[in-house]
C-alpha positions as CSV (number, residue, x, y, z in Angstrom):
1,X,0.0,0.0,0.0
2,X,1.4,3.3,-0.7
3,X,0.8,4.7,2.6
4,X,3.0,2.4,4.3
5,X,5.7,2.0,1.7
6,X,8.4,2.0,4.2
7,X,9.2,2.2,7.7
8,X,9.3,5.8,7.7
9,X,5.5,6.0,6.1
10,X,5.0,3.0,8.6
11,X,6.3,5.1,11.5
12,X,4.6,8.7,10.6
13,X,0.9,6.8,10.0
14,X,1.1,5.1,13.6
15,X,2.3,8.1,15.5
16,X,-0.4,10.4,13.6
17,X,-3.2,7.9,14.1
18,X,-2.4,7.7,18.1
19,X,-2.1,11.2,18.8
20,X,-5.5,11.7,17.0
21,X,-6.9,8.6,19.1
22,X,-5.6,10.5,22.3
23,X,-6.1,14.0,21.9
24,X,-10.0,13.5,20.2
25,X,-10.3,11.4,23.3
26,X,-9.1,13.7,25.5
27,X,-11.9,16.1,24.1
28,X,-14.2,13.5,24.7
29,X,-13.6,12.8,28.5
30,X,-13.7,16.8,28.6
31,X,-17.2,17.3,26.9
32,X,-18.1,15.1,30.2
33,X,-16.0,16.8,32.4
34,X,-17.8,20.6,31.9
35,X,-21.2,17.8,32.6
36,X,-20.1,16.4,35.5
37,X,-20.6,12.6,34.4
38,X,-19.4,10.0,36.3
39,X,-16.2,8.0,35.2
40,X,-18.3,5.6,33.2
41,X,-19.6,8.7,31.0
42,X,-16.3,10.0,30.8
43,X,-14.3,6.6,29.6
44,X,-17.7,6.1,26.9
45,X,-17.5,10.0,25.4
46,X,-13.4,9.3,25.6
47,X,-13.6,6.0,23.2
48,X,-16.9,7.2,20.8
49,X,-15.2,10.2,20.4
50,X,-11.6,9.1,19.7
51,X,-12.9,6.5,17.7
52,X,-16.0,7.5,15.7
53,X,-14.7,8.9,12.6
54,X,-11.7,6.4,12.1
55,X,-14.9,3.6,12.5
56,X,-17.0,5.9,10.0
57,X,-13.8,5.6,7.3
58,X,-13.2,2.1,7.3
59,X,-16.5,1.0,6.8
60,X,-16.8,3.6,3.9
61,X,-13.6,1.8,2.5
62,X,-14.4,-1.5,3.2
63,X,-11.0,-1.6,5.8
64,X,-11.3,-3.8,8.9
65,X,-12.3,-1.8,11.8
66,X,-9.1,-0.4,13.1
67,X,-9.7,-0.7,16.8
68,X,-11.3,-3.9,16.7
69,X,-7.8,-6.1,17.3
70,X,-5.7,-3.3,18.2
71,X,-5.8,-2.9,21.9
72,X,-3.8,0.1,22.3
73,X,-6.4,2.4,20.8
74,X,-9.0,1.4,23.7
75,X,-6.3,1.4,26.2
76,X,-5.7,5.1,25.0
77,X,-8.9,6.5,25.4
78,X,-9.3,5.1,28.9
79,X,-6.2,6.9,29.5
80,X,-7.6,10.2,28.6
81,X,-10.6,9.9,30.4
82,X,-8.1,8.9,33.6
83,X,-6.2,11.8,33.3
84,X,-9.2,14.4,33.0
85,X,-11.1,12.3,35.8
86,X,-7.8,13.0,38.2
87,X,-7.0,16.6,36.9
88,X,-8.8,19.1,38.8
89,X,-11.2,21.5,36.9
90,X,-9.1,24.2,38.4
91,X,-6.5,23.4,35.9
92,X,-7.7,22.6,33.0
93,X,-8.1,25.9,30.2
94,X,-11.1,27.3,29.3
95,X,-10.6,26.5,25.5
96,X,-8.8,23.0,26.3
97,X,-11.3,21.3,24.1
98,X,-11.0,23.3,21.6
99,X,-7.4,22.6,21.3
100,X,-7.7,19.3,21.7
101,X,-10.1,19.1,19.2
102,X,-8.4,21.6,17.0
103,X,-4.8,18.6,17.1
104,X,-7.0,15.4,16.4
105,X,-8.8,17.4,13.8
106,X,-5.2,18.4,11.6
107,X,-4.1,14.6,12.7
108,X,-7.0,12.6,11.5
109,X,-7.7,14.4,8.6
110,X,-4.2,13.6,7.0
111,X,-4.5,9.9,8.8
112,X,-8.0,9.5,7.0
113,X,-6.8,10.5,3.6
114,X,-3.7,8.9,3.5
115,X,-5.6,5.6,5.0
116,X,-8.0,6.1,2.3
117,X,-5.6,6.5,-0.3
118,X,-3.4,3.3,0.5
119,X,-6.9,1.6,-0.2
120,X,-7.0,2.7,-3.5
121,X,-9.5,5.4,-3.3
122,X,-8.8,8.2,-5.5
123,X,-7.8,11.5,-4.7
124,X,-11.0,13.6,-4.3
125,X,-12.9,10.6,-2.2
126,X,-9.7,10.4,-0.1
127,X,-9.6,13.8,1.1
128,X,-13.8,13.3,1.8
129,X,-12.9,10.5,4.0
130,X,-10.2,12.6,5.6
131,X,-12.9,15.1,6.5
132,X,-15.3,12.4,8.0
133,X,-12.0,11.0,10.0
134,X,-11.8,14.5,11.7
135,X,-15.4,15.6,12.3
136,X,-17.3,12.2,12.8
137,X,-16.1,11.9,16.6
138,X,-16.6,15.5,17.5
139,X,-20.1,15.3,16.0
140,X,-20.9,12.1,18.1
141,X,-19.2,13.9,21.5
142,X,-21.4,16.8,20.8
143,X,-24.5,15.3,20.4
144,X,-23.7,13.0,23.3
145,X,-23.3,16.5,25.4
146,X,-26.0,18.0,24.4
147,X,-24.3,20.8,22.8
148,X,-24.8,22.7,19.4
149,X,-22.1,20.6,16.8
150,X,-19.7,22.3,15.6
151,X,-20.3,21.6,12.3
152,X,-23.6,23.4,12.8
153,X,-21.9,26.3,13.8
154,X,-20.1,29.0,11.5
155,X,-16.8,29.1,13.3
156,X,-13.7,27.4,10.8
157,X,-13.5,23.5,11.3
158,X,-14.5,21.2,8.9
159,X,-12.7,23.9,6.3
160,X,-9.6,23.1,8.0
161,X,-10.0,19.4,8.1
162,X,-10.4,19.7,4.0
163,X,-7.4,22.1,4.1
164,X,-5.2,19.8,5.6
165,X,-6.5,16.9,3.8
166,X,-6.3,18.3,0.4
167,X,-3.0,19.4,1.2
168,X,-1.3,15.9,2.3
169,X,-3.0,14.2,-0.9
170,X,-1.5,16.7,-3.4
171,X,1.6,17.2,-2.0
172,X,2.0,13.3,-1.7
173,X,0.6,12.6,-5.0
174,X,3.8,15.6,-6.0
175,X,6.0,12.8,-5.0
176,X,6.6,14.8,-2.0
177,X,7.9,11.9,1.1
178,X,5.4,11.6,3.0
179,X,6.7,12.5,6.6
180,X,6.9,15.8,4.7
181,X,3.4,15.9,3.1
182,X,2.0,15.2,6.4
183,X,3.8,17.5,8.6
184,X,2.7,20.3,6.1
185,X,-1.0,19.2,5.3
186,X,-1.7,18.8,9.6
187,X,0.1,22.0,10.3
188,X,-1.8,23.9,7.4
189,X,-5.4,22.5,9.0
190,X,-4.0,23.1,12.5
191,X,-3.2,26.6,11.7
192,X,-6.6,28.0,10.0
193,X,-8.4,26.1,13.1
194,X,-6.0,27.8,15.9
195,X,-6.7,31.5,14.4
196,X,-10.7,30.6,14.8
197,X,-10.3,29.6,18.1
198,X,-8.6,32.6,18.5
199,X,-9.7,35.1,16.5
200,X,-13.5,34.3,16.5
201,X,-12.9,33.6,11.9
202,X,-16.1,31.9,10.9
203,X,-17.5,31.6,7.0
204,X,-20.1,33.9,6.0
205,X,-23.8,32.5,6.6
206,X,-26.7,32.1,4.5
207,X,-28.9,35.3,4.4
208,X,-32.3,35.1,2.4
């Protein structure tokens, strides 16, 4: 598969798909945090949201489930929702699940298209199933909160996710190494969703 070519490609696709596992989880276990769940609520928003999307994908591309035989990935998102159980509210940022959500988002959306693309799916579809990667879990940890999803709202997100996917397939498809192609295309996403956060940028609305 082209994605994992050599060890290098092996290498960069493991260590981008666990820091999206984490960091969306971490999100997750926070979305029950500002609820005040119990554990229980916080280890099931951790593992739906840090593995929703990546579950979304593979059935889209007929992959085998990736967390299905890899026990790390569950082991991960139990983590998460250990840490934010034990770290007091006191310390955790205002915005820290937005920047969570704003590092799984650039992660995923280059792991989904470059997963997507080492299954043969071509260019255009892979950067769509990069997109659903990034946005299915936050979707799912929204509606399980209760709260308005994101994608519902104006701020920049899923524009980011296709930034930084569209960015990793072309410069890949360029010839570019890939180590390369996805530091630039998860940066690029990361970016545009960090001024957002920051500077309030949404896309203009629809007006009648």
């Amino acid at each position: 598969m082209i994605f994992i070519e050599n060890i290098n490609a092996d290498m960069v696709e493991r260590a981008l798909h666990l820091i999206a596992v984490l960091v969306f989880a971490l999100s997750g276990a926070l979305a029950a945090a500002w609820n005040k769940q119990t554990f229980v609520t916080f280890a099931f928003f951790a593992i739906l949201t840090g593995v929703g999307g990546g579950t979304v994908r593979d059935i889209l591309i007929g992959a085998p489930v990736f967390w299905v035989n890899d026990s790390l990935i569950i082991a991960l998102c139990i983590f998460a929702a250990l840490l934010i159980w034990f770290v007091p509210a006191k310390f955790m940022p205002a915005r820290a699940l937005d920047w969570c959500d704003a590092l799984g988002m650039a992660a995923y959306s280059v792991f989904g298209a470059g997963k997507a693309l080492a299954y043969g799916v071509s260019p255009i579809p892979a950067i769509i199933m990069g997109i659903i990667t990034a946005c299915i879990g936050g979707v799912i940890r929204d509606i399980l909160a209760g709260e308005p999803s994101i994608i519902m709202r104006p701020e920049i997100y899923v524009s980011a996710s296709a930034l930084a996917a569209a960015l990793f397939v072309v410069i890949f498809l360029w010839g570019v190494p890939i180590m390369f192609a996805a530091a630039i295309g998860a940066s690029a996403g990361f970016i545009l969703r960090a001024a957002a956060i920051q500077y309030g940028l949404g896309l203009p609305t629809y007006k009648k």
